[in-house]
FIKOLZA-1660 file (N, C-alpha, C; in steps of 0.1 Angstrom, whole numbers, plus 5000, padded with zeros to 4 digits):
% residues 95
   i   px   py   pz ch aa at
   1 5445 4844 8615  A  X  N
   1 5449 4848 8628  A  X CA
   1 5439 4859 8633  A  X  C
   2 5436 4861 8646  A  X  N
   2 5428 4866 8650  A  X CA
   2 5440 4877 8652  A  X  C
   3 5432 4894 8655  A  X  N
   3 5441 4910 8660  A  X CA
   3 5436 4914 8670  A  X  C
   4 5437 4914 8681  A  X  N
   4 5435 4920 8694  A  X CA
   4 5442 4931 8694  A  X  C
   5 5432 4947 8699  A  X  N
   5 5441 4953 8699  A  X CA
   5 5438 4958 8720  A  X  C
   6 5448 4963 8724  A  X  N
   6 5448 4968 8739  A  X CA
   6 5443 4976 8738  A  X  C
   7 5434 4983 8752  A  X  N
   7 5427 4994 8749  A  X CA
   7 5431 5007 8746  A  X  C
   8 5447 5006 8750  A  X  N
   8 5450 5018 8748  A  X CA
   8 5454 5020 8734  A  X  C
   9 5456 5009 8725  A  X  N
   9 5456 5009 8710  A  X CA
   9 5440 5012 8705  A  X  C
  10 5434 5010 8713  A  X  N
  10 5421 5012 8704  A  X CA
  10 5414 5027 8706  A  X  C
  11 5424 5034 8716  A  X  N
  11 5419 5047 8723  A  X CA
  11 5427 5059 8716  A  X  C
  12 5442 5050 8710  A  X  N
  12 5447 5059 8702  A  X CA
  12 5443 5065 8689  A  X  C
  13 5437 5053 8681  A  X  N
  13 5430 5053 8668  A  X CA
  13 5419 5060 8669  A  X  C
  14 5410 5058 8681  A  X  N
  14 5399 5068 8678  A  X CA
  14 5404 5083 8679  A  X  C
  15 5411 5080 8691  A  X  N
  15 5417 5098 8691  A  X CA
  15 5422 5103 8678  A  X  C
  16 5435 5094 8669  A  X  N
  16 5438 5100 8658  A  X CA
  16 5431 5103 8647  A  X  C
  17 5420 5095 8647  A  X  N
  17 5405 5097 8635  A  X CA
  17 5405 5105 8640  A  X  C
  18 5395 5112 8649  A  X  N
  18 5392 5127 8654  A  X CA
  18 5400 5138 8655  A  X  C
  19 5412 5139 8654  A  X  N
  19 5421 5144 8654  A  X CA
  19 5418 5148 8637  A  X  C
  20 5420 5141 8632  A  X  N
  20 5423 5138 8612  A  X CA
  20 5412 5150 8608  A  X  C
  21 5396 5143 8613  A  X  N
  21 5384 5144 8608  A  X CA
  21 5385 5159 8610  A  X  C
  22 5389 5167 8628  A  X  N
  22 5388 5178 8629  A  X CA
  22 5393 5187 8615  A  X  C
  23 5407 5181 8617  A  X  N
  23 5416 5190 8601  A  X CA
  23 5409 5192 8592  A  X  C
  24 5403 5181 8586  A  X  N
  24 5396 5179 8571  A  X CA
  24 5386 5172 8570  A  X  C
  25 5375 5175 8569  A  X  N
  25 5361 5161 8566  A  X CA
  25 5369 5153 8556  A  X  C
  26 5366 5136 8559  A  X  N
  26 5372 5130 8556  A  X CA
  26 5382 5119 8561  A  X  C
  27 5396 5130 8565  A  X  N
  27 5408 5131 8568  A  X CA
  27 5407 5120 8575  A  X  C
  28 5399 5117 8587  A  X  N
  28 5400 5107 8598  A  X CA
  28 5392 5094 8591  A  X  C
  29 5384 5094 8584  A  X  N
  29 5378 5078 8577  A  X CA
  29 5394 5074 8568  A  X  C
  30 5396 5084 8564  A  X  N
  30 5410 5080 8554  A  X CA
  30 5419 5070 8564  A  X  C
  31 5420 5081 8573  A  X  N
  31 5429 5073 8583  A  X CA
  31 5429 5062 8585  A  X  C
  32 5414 5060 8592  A  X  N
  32 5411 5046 8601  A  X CA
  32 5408 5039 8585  A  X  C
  33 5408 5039 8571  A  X  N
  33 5409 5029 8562  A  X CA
  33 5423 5025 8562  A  X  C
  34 5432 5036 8563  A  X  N
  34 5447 5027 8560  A  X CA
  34 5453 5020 8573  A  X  C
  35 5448 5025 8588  A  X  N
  35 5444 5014 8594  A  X CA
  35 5441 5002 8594  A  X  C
  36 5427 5000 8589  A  X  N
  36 5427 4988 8582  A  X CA
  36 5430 4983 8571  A  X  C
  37 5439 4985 8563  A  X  N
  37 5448 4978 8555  A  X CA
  37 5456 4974 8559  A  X  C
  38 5467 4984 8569  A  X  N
  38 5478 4977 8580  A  X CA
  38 5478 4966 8586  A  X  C
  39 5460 4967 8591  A  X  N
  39 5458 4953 8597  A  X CA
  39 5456 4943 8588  A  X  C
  40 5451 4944 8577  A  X  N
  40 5447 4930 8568  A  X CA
  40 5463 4925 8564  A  X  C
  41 5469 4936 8562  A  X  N
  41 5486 4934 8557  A  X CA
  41 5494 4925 8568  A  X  C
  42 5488 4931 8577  A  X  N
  42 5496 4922 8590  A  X CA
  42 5495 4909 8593  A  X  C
  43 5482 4908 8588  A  X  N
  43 5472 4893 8591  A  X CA
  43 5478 4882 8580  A  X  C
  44 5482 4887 8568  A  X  N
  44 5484 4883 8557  A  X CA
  44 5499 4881 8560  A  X  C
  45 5506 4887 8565  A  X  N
  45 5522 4889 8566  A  X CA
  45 5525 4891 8578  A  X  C
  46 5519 4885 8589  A  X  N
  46 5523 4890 8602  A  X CA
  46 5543 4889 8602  A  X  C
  47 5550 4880 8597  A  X  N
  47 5563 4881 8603  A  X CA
  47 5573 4894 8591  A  X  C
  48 5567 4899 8585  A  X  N
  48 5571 4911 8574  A  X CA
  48 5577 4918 8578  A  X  C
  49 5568 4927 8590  A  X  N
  49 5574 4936 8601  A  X CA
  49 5586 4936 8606  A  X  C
  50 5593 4942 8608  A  X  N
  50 5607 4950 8615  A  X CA
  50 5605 4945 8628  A  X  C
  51 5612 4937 8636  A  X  N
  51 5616 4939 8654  A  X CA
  51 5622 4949 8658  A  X  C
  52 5613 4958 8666  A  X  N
  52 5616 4969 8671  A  X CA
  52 5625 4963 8688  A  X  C
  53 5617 4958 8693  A  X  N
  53 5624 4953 8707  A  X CA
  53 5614 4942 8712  A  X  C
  54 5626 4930 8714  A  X  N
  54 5617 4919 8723  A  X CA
  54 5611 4911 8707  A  X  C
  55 5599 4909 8710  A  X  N
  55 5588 4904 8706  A  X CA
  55 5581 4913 8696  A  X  C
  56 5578 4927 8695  A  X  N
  56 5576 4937 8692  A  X CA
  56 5582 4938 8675  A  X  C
  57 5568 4941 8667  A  X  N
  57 5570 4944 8654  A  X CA
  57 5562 4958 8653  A  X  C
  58 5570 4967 8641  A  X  N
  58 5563 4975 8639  A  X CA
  58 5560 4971 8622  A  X  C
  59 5545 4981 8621  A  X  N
  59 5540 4978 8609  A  X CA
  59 5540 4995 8604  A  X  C
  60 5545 5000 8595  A  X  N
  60 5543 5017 8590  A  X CA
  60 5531 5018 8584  A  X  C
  61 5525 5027 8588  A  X  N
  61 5509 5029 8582  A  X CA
  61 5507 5041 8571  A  X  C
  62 5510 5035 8560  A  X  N
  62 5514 5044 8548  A  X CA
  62 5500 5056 8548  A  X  C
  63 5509 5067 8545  A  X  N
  63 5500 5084 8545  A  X CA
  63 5499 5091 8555  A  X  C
  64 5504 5082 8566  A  X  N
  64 5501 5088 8578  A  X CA
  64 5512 5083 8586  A  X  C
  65 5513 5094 8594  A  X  N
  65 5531 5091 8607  A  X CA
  65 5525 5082 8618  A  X  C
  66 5527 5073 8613  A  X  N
  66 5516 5062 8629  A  X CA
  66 5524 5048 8623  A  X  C
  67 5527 5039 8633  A  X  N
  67 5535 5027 8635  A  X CA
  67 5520 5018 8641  A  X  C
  68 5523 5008 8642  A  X  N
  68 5512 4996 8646  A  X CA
  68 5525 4986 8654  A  X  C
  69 5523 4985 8665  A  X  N
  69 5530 4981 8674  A  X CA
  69 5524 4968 8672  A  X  C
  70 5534 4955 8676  A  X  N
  70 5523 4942 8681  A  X CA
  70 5536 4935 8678  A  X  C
  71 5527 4923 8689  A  X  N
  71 5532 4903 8685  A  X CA
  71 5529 4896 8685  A  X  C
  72 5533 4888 8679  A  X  N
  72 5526 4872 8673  A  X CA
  72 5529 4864 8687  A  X  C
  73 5516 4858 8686  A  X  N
  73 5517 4850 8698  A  X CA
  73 5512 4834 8688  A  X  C
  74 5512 4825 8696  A  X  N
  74 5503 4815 8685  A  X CA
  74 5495 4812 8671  A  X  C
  75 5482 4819 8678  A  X  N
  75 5473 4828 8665  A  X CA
  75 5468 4838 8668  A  X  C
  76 5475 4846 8678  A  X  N
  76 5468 4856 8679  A  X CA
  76 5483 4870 8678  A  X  C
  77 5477 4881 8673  A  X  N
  77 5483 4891 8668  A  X CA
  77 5481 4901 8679  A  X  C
  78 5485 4907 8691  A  X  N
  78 5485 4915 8696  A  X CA
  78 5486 4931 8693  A  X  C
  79 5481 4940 8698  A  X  N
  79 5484 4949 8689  A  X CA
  79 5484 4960 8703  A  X  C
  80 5497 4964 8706  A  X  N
  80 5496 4970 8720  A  X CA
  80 5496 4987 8718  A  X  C
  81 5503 4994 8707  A  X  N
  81 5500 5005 8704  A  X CA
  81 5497 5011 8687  A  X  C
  82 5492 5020 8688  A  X  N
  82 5491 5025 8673  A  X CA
  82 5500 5040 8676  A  X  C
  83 5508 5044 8671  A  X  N
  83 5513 5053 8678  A  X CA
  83 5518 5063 8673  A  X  C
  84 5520 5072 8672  A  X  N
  84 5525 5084 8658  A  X CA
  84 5541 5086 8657  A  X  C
  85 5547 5083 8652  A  X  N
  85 5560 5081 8650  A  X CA
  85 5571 5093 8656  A  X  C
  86 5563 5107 8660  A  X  N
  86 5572 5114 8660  A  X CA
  86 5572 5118 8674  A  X  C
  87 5565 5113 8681  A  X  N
  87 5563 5116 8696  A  X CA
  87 5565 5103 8704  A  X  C
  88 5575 5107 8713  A  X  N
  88 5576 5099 8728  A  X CA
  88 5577 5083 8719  A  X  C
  89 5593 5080 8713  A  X  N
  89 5587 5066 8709  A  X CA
  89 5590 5054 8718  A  X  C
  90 5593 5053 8729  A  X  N
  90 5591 5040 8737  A  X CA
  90 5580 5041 8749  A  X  C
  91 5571 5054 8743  A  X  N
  91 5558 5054 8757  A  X CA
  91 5552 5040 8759  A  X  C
  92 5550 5032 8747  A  X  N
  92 5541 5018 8750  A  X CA
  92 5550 5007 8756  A  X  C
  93 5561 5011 8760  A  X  N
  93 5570 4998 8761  A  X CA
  93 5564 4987 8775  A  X  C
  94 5557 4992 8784  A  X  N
  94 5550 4990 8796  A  X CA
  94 5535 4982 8793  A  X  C
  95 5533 4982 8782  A  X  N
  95 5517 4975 8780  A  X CA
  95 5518 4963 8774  A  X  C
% end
């Protein structure tokens, strides 16, 4: 299955790496690797995920407070927010 992510999913991730890296050299490649694990996990197990609302699965991004929003469409995996779990949780509901 192909992962598309929305820009504003792809604007979060970079912001959160930079955010990480600022803390700790490191901190933010760590990040953006369990990132991509979430994703391969998802690719691998797209229907695993929890229904949060609608269409909408969340995927938990182990070590770090951040959710992976998305849905299965056909073959493609949408991926509308990456999001940090403790702030504002239905900001993405609109994308």
């Amino acid at each position: 299955m192909e992962v598309r992510f929305s820009s504003d999913a792809t604007r979060e991730v970079s912001n959160a790496a930079r955010y990480y890296e600022r803390a700790a050299e490191g901190l933010g490649k760590a990040f953006l690797q369990k990132i991509k694990e979430s994703v391969s996990e998802i690719k691998l197990f797209p229907f695993a995920s929890r229904i949060i609302r609608g269409d909408y699965r969340r995927r938990l991004v182990s070590r770090f407070p951040y959710g992976i929003i998305y849905r299965i469409s056909k073959d493609t995996i949408f991926v509308a927010a990456v999001m940090h779990l403790k702030q504002k949780p239905d900001y993405w509901i609109n994308r």
